[in-house]
Z-matrix of the N, CA and C atoms (Angstrom, degrees):
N
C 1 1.452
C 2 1.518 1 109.78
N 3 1.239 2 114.72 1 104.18
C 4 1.887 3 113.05 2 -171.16
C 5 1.793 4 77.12 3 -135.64
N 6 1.641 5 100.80 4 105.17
C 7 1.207 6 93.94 5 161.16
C 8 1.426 7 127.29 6 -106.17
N 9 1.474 8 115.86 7 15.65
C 10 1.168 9 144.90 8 -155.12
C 11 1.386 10 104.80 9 -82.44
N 12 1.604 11 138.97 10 131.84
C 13 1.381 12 123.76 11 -179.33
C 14 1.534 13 97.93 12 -88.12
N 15 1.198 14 114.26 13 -176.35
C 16 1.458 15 117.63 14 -179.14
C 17 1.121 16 124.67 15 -97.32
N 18 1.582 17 123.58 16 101.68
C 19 1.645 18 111.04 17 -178.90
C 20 1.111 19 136.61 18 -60.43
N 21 1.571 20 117.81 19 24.72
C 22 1.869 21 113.90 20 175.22
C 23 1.780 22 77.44 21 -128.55
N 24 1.214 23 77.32 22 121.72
C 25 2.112 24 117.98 23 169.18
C 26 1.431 25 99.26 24 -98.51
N 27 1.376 26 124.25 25 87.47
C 28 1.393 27 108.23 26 162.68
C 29 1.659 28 128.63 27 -92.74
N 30 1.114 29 112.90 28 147.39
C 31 1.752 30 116.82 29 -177.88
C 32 1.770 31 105.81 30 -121.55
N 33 1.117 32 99.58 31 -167.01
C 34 1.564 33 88.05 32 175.77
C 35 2.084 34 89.24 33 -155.41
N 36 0.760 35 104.61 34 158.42
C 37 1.464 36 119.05 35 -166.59
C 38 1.253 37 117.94 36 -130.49
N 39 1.827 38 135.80 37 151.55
C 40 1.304 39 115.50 38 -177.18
C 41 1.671 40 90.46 39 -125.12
N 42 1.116 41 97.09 40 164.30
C 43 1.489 42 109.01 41 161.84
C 44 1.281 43 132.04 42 -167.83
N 45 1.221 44 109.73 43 85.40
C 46 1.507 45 122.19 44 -147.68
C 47 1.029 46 131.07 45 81.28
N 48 1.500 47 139.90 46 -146.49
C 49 1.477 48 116.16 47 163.04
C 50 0.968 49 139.44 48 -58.87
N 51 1.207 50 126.86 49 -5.28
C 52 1.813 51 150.58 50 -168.68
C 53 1.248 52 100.67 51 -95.30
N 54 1.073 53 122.61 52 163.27
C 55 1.701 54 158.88 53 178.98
C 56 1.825 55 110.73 54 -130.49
N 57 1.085 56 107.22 55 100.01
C 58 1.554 57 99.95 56 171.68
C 59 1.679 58 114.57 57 -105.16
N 60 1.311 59 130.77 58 147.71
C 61 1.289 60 127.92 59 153.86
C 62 1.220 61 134.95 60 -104.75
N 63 1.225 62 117.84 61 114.91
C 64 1.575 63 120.07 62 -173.25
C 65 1.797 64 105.57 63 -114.99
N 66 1.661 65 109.49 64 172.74
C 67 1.222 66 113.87 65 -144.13
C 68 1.951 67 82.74 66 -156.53
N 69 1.603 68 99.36 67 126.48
C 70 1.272 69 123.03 68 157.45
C 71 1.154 70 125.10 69 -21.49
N 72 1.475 71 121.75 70 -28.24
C 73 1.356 72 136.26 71 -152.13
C 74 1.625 73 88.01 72 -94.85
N 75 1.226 74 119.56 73 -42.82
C 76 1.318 75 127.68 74 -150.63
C 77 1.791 76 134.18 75 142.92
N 78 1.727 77 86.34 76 -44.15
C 79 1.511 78 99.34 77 -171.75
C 80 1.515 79 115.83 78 -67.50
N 81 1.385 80 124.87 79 159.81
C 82 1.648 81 122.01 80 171.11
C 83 1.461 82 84.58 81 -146.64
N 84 1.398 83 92.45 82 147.98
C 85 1.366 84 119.44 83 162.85
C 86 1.336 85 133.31 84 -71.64
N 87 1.498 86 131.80 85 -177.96
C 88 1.147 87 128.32 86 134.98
C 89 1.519 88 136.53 87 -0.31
N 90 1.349 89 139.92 88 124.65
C 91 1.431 90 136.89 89 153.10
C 92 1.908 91 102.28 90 -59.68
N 93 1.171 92 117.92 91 113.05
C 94 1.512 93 105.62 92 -178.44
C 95 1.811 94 94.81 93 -129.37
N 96 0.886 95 108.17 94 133.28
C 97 1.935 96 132.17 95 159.22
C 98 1.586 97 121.99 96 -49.57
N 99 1.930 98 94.31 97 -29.67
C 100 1.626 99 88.85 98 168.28
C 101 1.547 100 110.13 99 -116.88
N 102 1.608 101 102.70 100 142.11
C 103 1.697 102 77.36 101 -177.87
C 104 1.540 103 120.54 102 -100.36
N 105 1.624 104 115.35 103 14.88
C 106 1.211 105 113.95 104 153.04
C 107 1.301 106 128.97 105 -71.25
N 108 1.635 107 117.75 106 -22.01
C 109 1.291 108 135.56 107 148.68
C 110 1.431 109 117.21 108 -51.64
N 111 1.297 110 142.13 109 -15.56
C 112 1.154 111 158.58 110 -125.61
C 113 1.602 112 90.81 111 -128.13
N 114 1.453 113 114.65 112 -64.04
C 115 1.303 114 155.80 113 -150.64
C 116 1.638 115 84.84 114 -71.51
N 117 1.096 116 110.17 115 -55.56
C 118 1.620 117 121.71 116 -146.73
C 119 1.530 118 94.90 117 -75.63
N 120 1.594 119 120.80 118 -42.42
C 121 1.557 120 127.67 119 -175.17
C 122 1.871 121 87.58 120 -57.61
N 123 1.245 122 110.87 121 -74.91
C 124 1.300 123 114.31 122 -146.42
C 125 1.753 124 94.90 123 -54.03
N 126 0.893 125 136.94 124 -29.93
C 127 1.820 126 136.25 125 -175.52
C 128 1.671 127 85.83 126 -66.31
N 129 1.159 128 121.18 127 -80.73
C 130 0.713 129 134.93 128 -178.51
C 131 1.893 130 137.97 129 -9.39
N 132 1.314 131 86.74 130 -65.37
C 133 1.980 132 110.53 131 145.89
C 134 0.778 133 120.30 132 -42.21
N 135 2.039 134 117.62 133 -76.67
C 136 1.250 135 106.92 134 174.71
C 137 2.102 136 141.09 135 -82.21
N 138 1.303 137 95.95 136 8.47
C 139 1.448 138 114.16 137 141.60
C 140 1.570 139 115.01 138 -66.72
N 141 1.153 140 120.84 139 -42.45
C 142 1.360 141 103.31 140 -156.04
C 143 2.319 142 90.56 141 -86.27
N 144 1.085 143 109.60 142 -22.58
C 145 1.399 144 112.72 143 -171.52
C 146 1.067 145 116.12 144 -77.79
N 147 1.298 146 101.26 145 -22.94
C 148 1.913 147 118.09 146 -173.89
C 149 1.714 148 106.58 147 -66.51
N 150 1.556 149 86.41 148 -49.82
C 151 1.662 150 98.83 149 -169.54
C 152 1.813 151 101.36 150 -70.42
N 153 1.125 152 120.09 151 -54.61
C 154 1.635 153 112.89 152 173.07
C 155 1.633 154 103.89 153 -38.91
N 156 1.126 155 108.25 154 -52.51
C 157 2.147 156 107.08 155 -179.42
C 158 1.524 157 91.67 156 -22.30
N 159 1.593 158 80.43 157 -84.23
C 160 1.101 159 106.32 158 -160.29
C 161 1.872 160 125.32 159 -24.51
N 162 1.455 161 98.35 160 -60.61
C 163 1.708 162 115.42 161 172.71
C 164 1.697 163 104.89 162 -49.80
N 165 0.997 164 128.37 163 -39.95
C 166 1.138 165 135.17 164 -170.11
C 167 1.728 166 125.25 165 -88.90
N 168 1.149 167 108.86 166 -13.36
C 169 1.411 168 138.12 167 151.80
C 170 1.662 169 140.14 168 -49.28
């Protein structure tokens, strides 16, 4: 039962040729060229943060 939503909101942002992903929490990723690469960090984060919740719960 985790009825809790997840507090990292990630978006991803451009700025110039780059794609960056940043996260509610604070964190940003990589400057990346692809922004499905972009896409993939920010899932990625908050997969990996979700599951710490979770363990720690």
């Amino acid at each position: 039962m985790h009825a809790q939503s997840s507090p990292h909101t990630t978006t991803t942002t451009e700025r110039g040729s780059f794609a960056l992903a940043r996260c509610s929490c604070g964190w940003a990723g990589p400057a990346r060229r692809s922004r499905d690469r972009a896409r993939t960090d920010a899932a990625e984060h908050a997969r990996t943060n979700d599951d710490e919740a979770t363990h720690r719960a």
